[in-house]
MARMIBA-520492 format. One record per residue (C-alpha): x, y, z; residue number from 1. Coordinates in steps of 0.25 Angstrom, whole numbers, plus 5000, padded with zeros to 4 digits. Layout:
<rs>
   xx   yy   zz seq
    X    Y    Z NUM
...
</rs>
This chain:
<rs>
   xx   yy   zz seq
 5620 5205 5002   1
 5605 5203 4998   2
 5601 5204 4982   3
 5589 5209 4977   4
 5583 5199 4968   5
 5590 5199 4953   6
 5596 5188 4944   7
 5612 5189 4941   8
 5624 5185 4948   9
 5619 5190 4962  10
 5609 5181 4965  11
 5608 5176 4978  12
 5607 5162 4981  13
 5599 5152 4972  14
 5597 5164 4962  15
 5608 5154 4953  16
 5620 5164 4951  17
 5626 5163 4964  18
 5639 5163 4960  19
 5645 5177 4958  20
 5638 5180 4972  21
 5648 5167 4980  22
 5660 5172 4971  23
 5658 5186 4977  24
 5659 5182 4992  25
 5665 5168 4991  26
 5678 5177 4992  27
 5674 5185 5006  28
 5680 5179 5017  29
 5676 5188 5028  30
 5662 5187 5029  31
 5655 5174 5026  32
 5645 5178 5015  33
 5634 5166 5011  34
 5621 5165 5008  35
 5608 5158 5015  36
 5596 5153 5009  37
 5583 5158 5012  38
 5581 5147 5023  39
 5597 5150 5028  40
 5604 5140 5020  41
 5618 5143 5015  42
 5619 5143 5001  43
 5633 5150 4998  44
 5646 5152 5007  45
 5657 5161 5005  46
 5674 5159 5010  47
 5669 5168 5021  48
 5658 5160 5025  49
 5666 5149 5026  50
 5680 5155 5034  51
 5669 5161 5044  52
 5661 5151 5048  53
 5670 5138 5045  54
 5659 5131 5035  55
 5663 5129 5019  56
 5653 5130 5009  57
 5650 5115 5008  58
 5647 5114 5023  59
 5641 5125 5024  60
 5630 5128 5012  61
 5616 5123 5013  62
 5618 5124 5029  63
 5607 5134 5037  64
 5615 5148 5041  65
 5610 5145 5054  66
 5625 5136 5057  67
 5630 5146 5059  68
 5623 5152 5072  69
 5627 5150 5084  70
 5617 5140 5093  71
 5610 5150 5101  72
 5608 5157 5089  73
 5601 5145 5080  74
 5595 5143 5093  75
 5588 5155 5093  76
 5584 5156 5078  77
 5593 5169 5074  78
 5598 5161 5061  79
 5582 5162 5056  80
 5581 5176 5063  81
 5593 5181 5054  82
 5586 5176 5042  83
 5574 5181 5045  84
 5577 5194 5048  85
 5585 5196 5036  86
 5573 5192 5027  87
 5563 5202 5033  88
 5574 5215 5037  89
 5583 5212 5024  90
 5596 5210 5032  91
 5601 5202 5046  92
 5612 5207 5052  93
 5619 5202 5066  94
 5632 5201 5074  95
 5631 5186 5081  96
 5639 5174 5083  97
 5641 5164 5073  98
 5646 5148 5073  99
 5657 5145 5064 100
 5660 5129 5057 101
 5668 5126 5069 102
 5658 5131 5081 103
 5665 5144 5084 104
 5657 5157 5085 105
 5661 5170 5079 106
 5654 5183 5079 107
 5648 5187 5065 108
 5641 5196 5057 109
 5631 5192 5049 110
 5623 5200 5039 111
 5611 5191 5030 112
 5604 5198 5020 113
 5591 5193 5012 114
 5591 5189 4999 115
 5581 5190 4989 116
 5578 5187 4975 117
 5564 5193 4967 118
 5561 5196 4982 119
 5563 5182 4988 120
 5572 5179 4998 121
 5581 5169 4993 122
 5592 5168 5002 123
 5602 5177 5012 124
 5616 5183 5011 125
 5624 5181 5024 126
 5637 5189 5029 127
 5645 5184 5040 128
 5656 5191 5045 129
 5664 5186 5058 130
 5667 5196 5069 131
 5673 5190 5079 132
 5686 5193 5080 133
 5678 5209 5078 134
 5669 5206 5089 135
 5682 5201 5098 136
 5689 5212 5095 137
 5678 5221 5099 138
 5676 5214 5112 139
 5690 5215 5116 140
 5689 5230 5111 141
 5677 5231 5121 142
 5684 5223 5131 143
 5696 5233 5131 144
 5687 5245 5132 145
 5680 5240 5143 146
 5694 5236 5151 147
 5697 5249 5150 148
 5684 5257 5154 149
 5688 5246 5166 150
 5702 5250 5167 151
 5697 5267 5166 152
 5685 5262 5176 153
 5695 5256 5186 154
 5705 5267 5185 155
 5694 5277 5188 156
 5690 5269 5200 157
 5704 5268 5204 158
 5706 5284 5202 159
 5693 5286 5210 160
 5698 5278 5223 161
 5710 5281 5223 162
 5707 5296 5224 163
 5696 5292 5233 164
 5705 5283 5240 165
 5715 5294 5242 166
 5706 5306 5247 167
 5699 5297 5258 168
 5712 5292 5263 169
 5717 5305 5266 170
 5703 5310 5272 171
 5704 5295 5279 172
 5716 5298 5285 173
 5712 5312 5290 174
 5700 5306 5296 175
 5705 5294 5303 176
 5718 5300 5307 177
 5711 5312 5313 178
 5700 5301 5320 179
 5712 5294 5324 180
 5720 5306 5330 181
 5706 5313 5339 182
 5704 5298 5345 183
 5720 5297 5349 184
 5718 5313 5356 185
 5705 5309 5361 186
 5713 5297 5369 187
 5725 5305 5372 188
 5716 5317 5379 189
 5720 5326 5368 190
 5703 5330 5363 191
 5708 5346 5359 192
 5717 5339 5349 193
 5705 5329 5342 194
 5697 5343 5334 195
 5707 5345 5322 196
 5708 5329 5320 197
 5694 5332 5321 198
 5694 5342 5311 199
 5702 5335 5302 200
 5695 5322 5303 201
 5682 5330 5299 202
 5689 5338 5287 203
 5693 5324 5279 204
 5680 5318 5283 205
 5673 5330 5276 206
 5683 5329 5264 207
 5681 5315 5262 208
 5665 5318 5262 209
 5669 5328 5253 210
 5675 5319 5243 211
 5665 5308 5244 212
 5656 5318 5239 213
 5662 5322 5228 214
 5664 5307 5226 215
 5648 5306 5226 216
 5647 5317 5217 217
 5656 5311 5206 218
 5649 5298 5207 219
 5635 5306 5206 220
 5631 5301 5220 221
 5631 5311 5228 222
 5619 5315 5235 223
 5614 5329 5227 224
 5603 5337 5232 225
 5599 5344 5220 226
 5589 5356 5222 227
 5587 5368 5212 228
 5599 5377 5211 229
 5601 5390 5202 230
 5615 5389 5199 231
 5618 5405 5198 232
 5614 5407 5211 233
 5623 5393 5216 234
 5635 5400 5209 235
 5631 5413 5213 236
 5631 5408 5229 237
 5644 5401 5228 238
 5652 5412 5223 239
 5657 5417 5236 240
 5660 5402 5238 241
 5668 5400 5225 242
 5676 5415 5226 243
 5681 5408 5240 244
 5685 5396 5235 245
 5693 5400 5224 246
 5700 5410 5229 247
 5703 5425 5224 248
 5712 5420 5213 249
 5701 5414 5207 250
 5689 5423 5198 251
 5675 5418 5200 252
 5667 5423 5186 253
 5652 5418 5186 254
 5645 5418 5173 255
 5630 5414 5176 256
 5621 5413 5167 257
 5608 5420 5168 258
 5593 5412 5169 259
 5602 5397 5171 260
 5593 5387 5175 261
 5593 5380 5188 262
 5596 5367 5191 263
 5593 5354 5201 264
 5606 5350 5207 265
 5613 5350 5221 266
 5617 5363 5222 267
 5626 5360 5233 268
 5635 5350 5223 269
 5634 5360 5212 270
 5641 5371 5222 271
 5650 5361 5225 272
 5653 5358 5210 273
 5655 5372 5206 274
 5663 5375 5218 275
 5674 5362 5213 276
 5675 5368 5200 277
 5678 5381 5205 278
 5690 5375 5213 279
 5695 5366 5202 280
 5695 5379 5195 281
 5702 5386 5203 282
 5712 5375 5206 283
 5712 5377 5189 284
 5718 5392 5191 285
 5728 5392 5200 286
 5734 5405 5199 287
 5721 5409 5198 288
 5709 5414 5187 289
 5695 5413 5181 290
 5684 5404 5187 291
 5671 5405 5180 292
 5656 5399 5184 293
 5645 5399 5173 294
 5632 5396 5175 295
 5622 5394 5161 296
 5611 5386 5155 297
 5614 5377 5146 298
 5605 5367 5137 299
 5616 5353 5134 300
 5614 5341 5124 301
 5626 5332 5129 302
 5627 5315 5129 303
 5630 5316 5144 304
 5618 5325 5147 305
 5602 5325 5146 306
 5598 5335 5136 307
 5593 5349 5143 308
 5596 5360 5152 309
 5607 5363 5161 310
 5614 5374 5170 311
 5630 5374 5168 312
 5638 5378 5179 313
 5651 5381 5173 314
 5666 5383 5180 315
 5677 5388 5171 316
 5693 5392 5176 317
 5702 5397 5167 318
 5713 5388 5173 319
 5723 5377 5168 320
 5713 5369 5162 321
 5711 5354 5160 322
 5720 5345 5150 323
 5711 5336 5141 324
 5715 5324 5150 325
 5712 5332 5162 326
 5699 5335 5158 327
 5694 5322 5155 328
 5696 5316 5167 329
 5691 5329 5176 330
 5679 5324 5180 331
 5687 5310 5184 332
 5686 5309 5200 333
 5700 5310 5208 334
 5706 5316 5194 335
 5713 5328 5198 336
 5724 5339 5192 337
 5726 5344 5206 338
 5738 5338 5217 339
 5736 5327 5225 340
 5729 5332 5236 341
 5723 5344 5230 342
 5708 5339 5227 343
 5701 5325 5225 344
 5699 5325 5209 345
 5683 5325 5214 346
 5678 5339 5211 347
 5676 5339 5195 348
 5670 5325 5198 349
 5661 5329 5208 350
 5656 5339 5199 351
 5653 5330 5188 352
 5646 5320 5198 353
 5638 5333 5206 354
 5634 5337 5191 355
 5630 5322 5184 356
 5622 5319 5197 357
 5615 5330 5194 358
 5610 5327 5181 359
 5622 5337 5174 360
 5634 5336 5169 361
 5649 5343 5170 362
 5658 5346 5157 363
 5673 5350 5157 364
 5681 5359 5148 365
 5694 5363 5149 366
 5707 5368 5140 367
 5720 5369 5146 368
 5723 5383 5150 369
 5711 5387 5148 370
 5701 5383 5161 371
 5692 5373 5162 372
 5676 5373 5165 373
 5668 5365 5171 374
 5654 5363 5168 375
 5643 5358 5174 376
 5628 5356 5171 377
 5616 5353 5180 378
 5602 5351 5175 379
 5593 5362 5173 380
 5581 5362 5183 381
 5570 5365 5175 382
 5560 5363 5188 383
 5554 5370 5200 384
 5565 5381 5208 385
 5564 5374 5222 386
 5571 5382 5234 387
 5583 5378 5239 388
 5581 5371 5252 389
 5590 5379 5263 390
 5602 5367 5268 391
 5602 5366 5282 392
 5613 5371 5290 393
 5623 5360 5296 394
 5625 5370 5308 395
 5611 5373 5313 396
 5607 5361 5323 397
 5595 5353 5321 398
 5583 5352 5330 399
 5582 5341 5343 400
 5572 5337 5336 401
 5570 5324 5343 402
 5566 5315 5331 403
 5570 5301 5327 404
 5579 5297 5317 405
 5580 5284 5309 406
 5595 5283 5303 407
 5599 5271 5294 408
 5612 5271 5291 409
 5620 5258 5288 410
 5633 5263 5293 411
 5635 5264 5307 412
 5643 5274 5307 413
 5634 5283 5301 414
 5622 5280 5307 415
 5628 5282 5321 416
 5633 5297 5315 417
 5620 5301 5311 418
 5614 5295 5324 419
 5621 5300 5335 420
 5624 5315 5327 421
 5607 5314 5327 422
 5604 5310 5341 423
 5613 5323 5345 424
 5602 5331 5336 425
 5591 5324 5348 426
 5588 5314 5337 427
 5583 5301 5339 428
 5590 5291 5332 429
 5586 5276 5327 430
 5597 5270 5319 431
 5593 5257 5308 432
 5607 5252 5301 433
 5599 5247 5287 434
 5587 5251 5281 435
 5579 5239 5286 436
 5581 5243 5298 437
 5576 5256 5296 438
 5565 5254 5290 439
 5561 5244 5301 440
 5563 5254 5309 441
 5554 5264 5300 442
 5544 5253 5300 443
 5543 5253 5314 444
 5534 5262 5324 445
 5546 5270 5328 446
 5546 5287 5324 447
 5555 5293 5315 448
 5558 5306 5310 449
 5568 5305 5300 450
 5573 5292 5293 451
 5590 5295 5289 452
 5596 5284 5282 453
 5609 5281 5271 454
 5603 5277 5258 455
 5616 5266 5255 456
 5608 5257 5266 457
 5610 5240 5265 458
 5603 5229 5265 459
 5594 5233 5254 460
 5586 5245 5255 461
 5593 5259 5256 462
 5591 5272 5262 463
 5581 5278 5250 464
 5573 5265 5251 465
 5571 5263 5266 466
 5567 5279 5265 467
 5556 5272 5257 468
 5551 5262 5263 469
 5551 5272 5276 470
 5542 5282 5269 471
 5533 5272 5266 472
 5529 5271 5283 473
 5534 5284 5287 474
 5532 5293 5274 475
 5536 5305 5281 476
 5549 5300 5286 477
 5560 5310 5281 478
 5572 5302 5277 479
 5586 5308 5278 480
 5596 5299 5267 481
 5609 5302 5271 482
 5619 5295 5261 483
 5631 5297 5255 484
 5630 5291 5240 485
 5619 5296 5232 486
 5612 5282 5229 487
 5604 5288 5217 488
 5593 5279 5217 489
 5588 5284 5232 490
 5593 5298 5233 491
 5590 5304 5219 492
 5584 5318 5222 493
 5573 5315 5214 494
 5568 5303 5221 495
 5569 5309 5234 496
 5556 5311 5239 497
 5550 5320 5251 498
 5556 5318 5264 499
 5570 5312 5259 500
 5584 5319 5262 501
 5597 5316 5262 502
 5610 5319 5268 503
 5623 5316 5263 504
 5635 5309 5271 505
 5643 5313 5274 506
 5637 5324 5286 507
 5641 5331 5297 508
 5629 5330 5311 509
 5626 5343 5308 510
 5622 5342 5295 511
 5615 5329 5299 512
 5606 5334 5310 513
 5603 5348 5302 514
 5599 5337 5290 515
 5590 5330 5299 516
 5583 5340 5306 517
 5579 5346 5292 518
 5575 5335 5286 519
 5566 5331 5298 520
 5560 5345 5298 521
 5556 5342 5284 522
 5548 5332 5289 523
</rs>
């Protein structure tokens, strides 16, 4: 609305032909159109203007612009900002609150333009639209769409336990019954009868470790030891493994691309991950058909994903296929196609969680009738090729070695697992409940050989940061963290430094003492 200088019917303000310019907005009653001198008095007023903000002309001409700010805002000078910024930039334009006649805010838009005549300011043009009931519509808008992210959010949760709920119940009641049933035996004289409640008591207990884990992997907290891994030669090792665990009906075609990359991941999980999608496949072709695993390089510019390199490990079937609905929620955990009681719903979404942790990223496709695949793609490991350390065997027995032990556990329970299954190993054992007691211990003159704590530790300091301050006395002291959440800030791979190990809970005393004693030989 600003007018370069010229004589005529246009003129702004105090240029004497004012006239055609009120006639033209005078009729325009949804903005509120007038115009400022150049100190900020009002010099015309339009219908607009006056059904706005509730001022007639009479009251209203003559008056500062500034009226119509709200306190805080005179308070703070933005009425002479607004001015000012529109007579050195050429236009000021903002969405704030505005007082009308009566007191009540409202929410405007207000645009002021500069108006010059033979290059002399001479005044302002000034638009004011209300947006209220806009604004209040856009806030409900926004309020509905966050009730219902809360809604989806809560039903998501709801889903999660309520699988969650369901599978440990089960393996619960296996556990305690079979717990329940070797202490009744045992009281009625009957020990050959405890072993298979035994048995069974141990199976639900490794299943429910089973599904923890795949609860972590979904949740990208599970502990992952990545290590450099050539994915030919993983799938070329597991294929005796696969063949097996399909079954005959089942044709395993590998398509491996020559020269792919290696990458730094966990090559534990990754077997893990290509072994579920081999199963879900097959569980895909029931009467039997088709599995392919692909191996290439590939280069990706996706939103999800840093820009670079990265190796794809790909599983196709040639199966029923997914429906559109189906496959938008595949990779939700619990969701599931299969019976009750024929799978957890985790396996998809451990994959995702295994490969996101990683640094990857999985993609689904699918048509019905025509199979699925299942893609996943790990970082490429563009450093050194390091030897992969040999894993030590649960069944060979470690050394009496003799040495002391420093365990810190907060859960009695455990503590008293790893303590007495190491003092049948000829280990010394010294127990602290929290890490200021440990580290008083660590402080103290007394000898240790190996410092074994739960990183979750209370009271303040956890596992990673009493390791620290324990270096800080005793820097050769391995530590041996053995957890069961991956609390990223202490147990990222990259920030473990020399001397630091971990095992993950839940283990068996074999594997523990086989742990122990390598990690103490490390030393």
């Amino acid at each position: 609305m600003s007018a370069d200088g010229s004589d005529g019917e246009n003129d702004p303000p105090g240029g004497g032909a004012f006239s055609a310019y009120e006639l033209l907005v005078q009729g325009v009653v949804d903005y509120a159109i007038y115009m400022l001198d150049p100190s900020g008095r009002v010099m015309s007023w339009n219908s607009g203007a006056e059904r706005i903000k509730g001022y007639t002309s009479d009251e209203i001409l003559g008056e500062h612009f500034s009226r119509f700010y709200v306190d805080e805002d005179r308070a703070a000078g933005v009425p002479a900002r607004a001015l000012r910024e529109a007579r050195e930039h050429g236009r000021f334009s903002a969405e704030a609150w505005r007082v009308r006649k009566d007191g009540t805010r409202f929410w405007a838009m207000v645009v002021i333009d500069p108006i010059h005549k033979h290059g002399k300011l001479i005044g302002f043009a000034k638009i004011t639209r209300d947006l209220t009931e806009q604004r209040k519509a856009q806030l409900e808008l926004e309020k509905s769409r966050e009730q219902l992210f809360q809604s989806q959010k809560m039903e998501t949760i709801g889903q999660l336990t309520g699988g969650l709920a369901h599978d440990f119940n089960n393996l619960l009641t296996a556990i305690t019954g079979g717990l329940d049933l070797v202490k009744r035996r045992l009281a009625q004289g009957r020990a050959s009868e405890v072993d298979r409640y035994i048995e069974a008591a141990q199976n639900a207990a490794n299943r429910a470790a089973a599904l923890t884990h795949r609860l972590l992997a979904f949740a990208r907290r599970q502990t992952l030891e990545p290590r450099y891994t050539e994915v030919n030669a993983l799938v070329a090792q597991m294929r005796d493994l696969l063949d097996r665990t399909v079954g005959p009906e089942i044709e395993i075609r590998t398509e491996m691309a020559e020269n792919v990359w290696p990458t730094m991941c966990d090559p534990n999980q990754l077997e893990n991950a290509i072994l579920n999608l081999c199963i879900n496949a097959r569980d895909a072709m029931p009467d039997g058909g088709g599995l392919t695993i692909e191996t290439a390089n590939a280069s990706l510019e996706e939103p999800d994903l840093p820009h670079g390199d990265y190796v794809a490990v790909s599983v196709s079937d040639a199966g029923t296929g997914m429906e559109p609905d189906v496959l938008a929620h595949a990779l939700d955990p619990f969701f599931t196609t299969k019976p009750t009681g024929h799978g957890t719903g985790l396996g998809l979404s451990m994959v995702y969680g295994f490969a996101t942790q990683s640094g990857g990223q999985v993609r689904l496709s699918s048509r019905v009738g025509e199979g699925a695949t299942v893609r996943i793609y790990l970082p490429r490991w563009k450093g050194p090729a390091e030897a992969l350390e040999p894993q030590p065997s649960v069944k060979e027995p470690p050394a009496r070695e003799g040495k002391t032990i420093l365990v810190v556990d907060d859960e009695p329970s455990v503590r008293m697992f790893i303590s007495e299954a190491l003092k049948e190993f000829g280990y010394e054992i010294v127990e602290a409940s929290n890490a200021a007691s440990g580290l008083n211990l660590l402080d103290s003159n007394a000898q240790f050989d190996l410092l074994i704590t739960d990183v979750g530790l209370p009271g303040g300091m956890n596992g990673r940061q009493l390791a620290d301050a324990a270096h800080r006395t005793r820097p050769q002291l391995p530590v041996l963290f053995v957890t069961g959440y991956a609390e990223k800030s202490a147990l990222e791979k990259n920030k473990l430094g020399t001397g630091l190990h971990f095992l993950h809970k839940p283990f068996s005393v074999e594997l523990l003492a086989s742990r122990v004693r390598e990690v103490i030989q490390k030393r």
